[in-house]
MOPAC internal coordinates of N, CA, C and O (Angstrom, degrees):
PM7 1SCF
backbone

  N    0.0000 0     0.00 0     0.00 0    0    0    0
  C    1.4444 1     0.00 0     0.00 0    1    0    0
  C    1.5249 1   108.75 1     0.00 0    2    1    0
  O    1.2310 1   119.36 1   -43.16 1    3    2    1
  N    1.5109 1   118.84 1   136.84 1    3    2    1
  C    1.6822 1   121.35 1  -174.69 1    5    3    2
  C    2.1381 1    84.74 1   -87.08 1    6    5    3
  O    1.2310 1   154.14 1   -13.01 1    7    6    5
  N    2.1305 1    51.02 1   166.99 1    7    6    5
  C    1.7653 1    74.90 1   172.28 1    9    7    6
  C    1.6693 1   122.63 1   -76.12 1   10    9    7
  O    1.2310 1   105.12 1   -38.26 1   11   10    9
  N    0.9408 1   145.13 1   141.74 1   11   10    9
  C    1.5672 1   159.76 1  -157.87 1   13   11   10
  C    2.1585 1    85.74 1   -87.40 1   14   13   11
  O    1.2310 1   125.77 1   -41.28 1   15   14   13
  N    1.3553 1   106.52 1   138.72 1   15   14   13
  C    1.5821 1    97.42 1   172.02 1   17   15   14
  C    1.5777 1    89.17 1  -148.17 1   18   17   15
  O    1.2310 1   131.37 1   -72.80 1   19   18   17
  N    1.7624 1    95.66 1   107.20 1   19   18   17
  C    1.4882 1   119.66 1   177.62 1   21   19   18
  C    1.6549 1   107.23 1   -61.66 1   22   21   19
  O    1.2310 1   127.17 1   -30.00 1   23   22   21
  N    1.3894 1   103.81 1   150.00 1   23   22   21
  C    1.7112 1   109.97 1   144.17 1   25   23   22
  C    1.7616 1   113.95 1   -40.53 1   26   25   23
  O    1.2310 1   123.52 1   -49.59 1   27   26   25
  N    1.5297 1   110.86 1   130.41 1   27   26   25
  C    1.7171 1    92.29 1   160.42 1   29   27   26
  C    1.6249 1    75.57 1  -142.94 1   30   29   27
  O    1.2310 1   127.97 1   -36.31 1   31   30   29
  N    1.7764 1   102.26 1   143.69 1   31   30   29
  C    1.4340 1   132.68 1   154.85 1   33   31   30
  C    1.2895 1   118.92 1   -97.58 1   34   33   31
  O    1.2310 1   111.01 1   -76.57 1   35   34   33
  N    0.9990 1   134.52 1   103.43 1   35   34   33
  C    1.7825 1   130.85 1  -161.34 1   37   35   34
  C    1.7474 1    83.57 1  -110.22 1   38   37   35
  O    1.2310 1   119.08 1   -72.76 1   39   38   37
  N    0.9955 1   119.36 1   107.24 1   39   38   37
  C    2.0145 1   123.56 1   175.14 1   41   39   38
  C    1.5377 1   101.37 1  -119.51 1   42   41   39
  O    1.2310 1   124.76 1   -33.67 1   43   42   41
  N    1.2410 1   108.46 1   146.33 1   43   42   41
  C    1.8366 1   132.27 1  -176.23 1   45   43   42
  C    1.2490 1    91.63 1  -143.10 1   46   45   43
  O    1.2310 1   125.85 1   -54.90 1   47   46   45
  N    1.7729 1   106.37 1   125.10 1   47   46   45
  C    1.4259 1   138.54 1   175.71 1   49   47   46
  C    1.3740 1   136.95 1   128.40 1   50   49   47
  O    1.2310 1   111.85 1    10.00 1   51   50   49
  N    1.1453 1   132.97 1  -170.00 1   51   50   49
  C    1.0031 1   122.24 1  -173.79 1   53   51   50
  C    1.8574 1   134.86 1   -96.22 1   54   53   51
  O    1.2310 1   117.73 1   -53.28 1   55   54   53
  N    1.1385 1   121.93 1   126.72 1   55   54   53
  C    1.6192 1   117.67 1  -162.75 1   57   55   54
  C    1.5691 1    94.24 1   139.59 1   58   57   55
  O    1.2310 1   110.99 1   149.61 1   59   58   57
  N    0.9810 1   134.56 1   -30.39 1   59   58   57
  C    1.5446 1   124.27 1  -150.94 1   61   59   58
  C    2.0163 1    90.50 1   -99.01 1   62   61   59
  O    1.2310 1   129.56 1     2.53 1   63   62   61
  N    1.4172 1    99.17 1  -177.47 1   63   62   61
  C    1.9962 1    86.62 1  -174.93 1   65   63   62
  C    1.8685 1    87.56 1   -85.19 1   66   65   63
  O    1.2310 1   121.53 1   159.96 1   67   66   65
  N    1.3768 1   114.67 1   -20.04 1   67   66   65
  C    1.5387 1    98.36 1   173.45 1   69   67   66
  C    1.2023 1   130.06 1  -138.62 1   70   69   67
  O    1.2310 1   121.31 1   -65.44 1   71   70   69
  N    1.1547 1   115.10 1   114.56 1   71   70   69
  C    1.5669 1   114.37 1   177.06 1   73   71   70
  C    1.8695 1   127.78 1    10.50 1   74   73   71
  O    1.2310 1   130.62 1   116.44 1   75   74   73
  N    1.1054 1    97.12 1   -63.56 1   75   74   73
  C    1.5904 1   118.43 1   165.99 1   77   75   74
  C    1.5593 1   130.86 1  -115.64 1   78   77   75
  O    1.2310 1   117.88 1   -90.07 1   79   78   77
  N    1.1400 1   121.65 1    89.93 1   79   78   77
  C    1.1868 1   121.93 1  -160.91 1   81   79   78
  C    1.8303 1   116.65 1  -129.57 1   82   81   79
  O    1.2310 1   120.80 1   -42.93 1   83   82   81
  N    1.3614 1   116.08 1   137.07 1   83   82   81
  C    1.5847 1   110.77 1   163.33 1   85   83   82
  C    1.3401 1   135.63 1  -110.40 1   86   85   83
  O    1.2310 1   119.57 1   -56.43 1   87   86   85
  N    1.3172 1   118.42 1   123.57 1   87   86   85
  C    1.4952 1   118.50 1  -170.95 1   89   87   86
  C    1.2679 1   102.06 1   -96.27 1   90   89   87
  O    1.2310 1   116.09 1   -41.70 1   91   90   89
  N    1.4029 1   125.03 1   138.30 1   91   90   89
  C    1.2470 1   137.84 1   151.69 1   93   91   90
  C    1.3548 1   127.73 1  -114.77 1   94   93   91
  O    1.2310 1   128.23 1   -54.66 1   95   94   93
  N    1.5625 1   101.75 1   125.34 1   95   94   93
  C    1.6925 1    95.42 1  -162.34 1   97   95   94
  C    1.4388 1    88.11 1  -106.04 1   98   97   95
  O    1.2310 1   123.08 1   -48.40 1   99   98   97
  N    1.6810 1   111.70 1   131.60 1   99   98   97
  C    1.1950 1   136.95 1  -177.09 1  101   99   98
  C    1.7899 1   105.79 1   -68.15 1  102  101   99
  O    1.2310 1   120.64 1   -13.04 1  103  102  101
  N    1.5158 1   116.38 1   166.96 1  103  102  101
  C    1.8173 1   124.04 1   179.06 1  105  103  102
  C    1.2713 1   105.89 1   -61.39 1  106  105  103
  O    1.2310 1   124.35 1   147.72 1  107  106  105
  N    1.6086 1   109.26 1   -32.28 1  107  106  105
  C    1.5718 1   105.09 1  -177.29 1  109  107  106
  C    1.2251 1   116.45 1   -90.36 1  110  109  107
  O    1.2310 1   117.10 1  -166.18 1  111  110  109
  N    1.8864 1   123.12 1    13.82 1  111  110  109
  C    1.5814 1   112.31 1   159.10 1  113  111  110
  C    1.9046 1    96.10 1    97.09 1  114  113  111
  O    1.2310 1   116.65 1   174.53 1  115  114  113
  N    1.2682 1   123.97 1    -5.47 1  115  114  113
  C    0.9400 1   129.31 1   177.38 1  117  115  114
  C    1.8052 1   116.38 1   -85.12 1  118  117  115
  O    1.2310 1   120.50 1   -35.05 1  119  118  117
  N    1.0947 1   116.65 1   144.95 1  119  118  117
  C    1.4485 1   106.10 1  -169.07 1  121  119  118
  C    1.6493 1    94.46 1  -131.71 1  122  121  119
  O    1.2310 1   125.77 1   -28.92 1  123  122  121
  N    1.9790 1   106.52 1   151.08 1  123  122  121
  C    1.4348 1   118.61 1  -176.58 1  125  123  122
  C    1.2956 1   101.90 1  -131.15 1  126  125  123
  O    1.2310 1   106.36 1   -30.51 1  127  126  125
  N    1.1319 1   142.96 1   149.49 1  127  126  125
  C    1.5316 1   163.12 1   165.42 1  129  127  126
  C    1.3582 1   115.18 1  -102.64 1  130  129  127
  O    1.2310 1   119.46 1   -65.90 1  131  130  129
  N    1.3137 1   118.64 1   114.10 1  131  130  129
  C    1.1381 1   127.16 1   172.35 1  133  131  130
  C    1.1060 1   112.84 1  -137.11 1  134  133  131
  O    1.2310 1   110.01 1   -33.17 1  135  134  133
  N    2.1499 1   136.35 1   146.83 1  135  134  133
  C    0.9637 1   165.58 1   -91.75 1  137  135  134
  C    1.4345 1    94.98 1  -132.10 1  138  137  135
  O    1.2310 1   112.94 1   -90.75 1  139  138  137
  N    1.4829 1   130.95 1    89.25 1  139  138  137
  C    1.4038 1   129.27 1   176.66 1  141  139  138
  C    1.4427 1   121.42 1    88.43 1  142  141  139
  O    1.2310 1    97.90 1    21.50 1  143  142  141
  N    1.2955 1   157.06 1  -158.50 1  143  142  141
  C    1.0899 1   173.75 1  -124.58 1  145  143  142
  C    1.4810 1   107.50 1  -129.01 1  146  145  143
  O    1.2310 1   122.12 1   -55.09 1  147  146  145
  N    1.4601 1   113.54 1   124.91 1  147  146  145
  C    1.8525 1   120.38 1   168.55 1  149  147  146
  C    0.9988 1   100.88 1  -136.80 1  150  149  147
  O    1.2310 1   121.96 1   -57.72 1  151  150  149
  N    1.5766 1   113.85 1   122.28 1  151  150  149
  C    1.1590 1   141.34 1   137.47 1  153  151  150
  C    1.5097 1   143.88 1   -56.58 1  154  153  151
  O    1.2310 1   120.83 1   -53.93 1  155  154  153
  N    1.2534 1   116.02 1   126.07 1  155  154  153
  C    1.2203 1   161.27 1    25.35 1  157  155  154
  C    1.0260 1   119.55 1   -56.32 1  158  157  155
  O    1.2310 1   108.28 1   -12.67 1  159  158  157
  N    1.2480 1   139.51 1   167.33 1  159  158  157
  C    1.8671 1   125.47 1   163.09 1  161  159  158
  C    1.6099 1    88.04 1  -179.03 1  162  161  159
  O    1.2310 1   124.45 1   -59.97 1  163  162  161
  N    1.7043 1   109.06 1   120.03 1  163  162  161
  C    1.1020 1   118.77 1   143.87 1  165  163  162
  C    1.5455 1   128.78 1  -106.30 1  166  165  163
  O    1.2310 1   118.50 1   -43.33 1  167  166  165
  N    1.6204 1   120.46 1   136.67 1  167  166  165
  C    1.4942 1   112.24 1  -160.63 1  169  167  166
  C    1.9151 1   106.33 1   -81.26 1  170  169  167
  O    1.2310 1   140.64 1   -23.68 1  171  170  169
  N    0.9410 1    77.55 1   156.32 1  171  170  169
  C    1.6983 1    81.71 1  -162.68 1  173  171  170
  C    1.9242 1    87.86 1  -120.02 1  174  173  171
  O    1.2310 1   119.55 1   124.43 1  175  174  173
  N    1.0872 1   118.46 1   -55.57 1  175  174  173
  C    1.6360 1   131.12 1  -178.09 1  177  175  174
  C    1.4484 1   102.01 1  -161.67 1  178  177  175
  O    1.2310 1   134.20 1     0.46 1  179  178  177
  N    1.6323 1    90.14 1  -179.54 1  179  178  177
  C    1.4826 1   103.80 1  -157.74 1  181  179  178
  C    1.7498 1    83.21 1  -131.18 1  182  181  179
  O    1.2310 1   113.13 1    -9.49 1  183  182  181
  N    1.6893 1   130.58 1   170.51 1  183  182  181
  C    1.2379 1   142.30 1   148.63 1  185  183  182
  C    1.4214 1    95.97 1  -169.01 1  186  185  183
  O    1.2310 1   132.00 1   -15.43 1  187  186  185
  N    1.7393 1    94.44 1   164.57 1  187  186  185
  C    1.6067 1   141.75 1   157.27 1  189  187  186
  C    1.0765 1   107.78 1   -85.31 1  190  189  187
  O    1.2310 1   120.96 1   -63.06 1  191  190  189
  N    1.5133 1   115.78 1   116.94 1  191  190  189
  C    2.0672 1    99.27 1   160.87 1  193  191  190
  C    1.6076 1    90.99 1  -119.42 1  194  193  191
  O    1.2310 1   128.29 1   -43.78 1  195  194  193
  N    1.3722 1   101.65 1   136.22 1  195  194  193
  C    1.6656 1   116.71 1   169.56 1  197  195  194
  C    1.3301 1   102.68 1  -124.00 1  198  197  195
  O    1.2310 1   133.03 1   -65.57 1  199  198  197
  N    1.6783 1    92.42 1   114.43 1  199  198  197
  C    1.7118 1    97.20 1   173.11 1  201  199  198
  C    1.5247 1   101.20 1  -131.45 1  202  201  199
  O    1.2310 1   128.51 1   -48.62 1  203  202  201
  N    1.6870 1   101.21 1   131.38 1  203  202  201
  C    1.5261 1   115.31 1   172.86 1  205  203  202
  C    1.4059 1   101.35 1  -117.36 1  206  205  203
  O    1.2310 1   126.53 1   -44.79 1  207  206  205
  N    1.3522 1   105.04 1   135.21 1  207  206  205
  C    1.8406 1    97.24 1   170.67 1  209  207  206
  C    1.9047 1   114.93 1    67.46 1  210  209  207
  O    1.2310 1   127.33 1    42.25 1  211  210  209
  N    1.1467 1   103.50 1  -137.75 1  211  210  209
  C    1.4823 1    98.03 1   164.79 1  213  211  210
  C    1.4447 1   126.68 1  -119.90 1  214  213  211
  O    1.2310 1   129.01 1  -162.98 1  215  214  213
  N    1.3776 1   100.25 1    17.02 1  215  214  213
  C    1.5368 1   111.23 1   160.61 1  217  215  214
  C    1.4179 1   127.31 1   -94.86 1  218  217  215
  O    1.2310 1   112.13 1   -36.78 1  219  218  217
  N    1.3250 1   132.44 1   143.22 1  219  218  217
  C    1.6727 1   127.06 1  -150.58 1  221  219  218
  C    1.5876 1    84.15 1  -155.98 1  222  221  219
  O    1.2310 1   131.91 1   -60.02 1  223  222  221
  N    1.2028 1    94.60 1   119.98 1  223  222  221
  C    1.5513 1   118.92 1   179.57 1  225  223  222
  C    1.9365 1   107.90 1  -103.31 1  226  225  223
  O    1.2310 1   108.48 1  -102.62 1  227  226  225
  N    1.2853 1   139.15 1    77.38 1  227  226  225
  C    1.5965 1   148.81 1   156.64 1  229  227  226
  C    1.4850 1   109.24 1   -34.23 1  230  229  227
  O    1.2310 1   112.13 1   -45.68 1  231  230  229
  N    1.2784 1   132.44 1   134.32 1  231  230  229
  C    1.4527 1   132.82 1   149.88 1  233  231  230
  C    1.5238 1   103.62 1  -131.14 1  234  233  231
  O    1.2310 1   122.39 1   -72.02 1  235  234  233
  N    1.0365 1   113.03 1   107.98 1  235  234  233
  C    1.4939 1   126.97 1  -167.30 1  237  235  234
  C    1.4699 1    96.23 1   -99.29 1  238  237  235
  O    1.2310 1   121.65 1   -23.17 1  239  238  237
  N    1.7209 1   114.45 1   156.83 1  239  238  237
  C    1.6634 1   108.13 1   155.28 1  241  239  238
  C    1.0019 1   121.87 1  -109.98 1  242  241  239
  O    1.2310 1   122.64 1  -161.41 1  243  242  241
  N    1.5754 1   112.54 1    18.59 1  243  242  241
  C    1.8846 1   118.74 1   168.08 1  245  243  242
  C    1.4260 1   105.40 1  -120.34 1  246  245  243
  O    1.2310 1   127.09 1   143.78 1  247  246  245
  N    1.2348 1   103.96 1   -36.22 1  247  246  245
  C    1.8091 1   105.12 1  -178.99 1  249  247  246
  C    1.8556 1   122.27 1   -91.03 1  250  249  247
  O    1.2310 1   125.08 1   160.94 1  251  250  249
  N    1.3215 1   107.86 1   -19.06 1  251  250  249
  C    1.0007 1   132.12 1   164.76 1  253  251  250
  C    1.5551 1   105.39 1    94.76 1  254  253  251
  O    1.2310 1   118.53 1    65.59 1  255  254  253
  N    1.9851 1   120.41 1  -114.41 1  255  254  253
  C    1.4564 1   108.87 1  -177.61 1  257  255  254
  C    1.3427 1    83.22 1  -115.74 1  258  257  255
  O    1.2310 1   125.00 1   -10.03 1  259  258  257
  N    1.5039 1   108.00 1   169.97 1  259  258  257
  C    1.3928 1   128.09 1   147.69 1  261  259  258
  C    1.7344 1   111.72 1  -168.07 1  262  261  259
  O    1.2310 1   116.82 1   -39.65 1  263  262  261
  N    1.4156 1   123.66 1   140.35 1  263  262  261
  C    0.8778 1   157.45 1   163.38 1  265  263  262
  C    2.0237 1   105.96 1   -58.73 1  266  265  263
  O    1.2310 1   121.02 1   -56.73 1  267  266  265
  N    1.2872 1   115.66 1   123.27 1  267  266  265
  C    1.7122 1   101.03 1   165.19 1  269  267  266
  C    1.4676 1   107.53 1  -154.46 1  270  269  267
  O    1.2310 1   117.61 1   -28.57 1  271  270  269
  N    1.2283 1   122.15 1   151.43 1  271  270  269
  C    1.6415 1   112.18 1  -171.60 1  273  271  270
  C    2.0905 1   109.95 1  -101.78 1  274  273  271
  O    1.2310 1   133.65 1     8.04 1  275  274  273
  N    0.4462 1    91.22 1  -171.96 1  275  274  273
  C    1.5829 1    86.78 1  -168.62 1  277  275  274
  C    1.3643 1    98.21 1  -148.79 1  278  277  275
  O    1.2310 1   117.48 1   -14.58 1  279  278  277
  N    1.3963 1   122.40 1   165.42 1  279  278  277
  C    1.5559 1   133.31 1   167.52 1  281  279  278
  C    1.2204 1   142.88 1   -61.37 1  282  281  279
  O    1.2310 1   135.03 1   135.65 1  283  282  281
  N    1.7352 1    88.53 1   -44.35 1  283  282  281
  C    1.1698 1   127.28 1  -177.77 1  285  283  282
  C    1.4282 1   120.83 1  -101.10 1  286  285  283
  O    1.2310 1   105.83 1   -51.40 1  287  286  285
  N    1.3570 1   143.89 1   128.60 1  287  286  285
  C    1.5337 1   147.23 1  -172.16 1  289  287  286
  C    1.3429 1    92.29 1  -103.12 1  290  289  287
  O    1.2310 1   130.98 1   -42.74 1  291  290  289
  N    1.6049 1    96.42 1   137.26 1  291  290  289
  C    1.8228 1   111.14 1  -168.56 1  293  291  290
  C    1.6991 1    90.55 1  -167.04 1  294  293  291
  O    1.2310 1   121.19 1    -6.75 1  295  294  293
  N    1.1470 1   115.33 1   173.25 1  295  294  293
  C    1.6206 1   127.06 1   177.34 1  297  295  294
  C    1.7202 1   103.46 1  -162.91 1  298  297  295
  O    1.2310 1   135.54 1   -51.95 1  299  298  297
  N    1.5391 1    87.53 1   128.05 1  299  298  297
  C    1.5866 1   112.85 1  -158.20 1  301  299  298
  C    1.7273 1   105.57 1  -150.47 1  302  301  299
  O    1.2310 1   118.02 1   -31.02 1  303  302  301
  N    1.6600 1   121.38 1   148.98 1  303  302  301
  C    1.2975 1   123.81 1  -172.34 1  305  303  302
  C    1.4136 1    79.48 1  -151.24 1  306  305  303
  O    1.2310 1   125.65 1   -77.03 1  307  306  305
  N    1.4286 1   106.75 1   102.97 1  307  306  305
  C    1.7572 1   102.24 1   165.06 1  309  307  306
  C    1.7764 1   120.24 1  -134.86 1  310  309  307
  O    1.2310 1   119.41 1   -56.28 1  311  310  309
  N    1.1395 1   118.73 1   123.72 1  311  310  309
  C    1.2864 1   127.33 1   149.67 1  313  311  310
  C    1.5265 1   121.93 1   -46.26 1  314  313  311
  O    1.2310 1   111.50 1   -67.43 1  315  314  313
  N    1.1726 1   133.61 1   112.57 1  315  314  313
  C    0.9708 1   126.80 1   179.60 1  317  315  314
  C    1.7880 1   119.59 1  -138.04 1  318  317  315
  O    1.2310 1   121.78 1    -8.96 1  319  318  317
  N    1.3943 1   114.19 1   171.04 1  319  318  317
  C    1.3564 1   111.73 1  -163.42 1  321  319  318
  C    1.6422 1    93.70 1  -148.23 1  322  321  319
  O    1.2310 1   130.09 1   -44.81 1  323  322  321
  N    1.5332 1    98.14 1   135.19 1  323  322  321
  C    1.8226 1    96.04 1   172.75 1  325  323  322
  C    1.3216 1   105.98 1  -133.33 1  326  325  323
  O    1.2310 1   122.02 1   -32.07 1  327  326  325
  N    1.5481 1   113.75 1   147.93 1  327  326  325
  C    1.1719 1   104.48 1  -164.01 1  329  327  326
  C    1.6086 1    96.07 1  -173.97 1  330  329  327
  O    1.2310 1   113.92 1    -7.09 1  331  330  329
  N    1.3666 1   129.12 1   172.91 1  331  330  329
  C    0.8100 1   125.24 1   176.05 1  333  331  330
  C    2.0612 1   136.23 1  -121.01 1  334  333  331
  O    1.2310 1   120.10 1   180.00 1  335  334  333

């Protein structure tokens, strides 16, 4: 049996509960937060998410831009990295 190779979001900045943080969203769509950097990590793309209010502005370097509104009003400036 191979190895399983999760989502990981490794994001630096402000909005998240920590400065530097990695999310890994599990097969079942479930997502975990953990405290700094996890290894393995291959980069897959890079983005900016700027969210003021409940508008969240993406600049991806595979998906490109997009604009999306959200439910919830929050304010966030994050660097982020996805990869697997």
């Amino acid at each position: 049996m191979g190895e399983i190779s999760l989502k990981k979001y490794i994001e630096i900045g402000f909005g998240n509960t920590w400065f530097i943080r990695t999310e890994i969203e599990e097969e079942d769509g479930t997502e975990r937060e953990i405290k700094g950097f996890i290894k393995p990590f291959v980069l897959k793309s890079i983005y900016l998410r700027i969210w003021i209010g409940r508008k969240v502005l993406v600049i991806d370097s595979r998906e490109g831009m997009k604009i999306t509104t959200k439910n919830r009003s929050n304010i966030k400036l994050i660097l982020g990295f996805y990869g697997l």
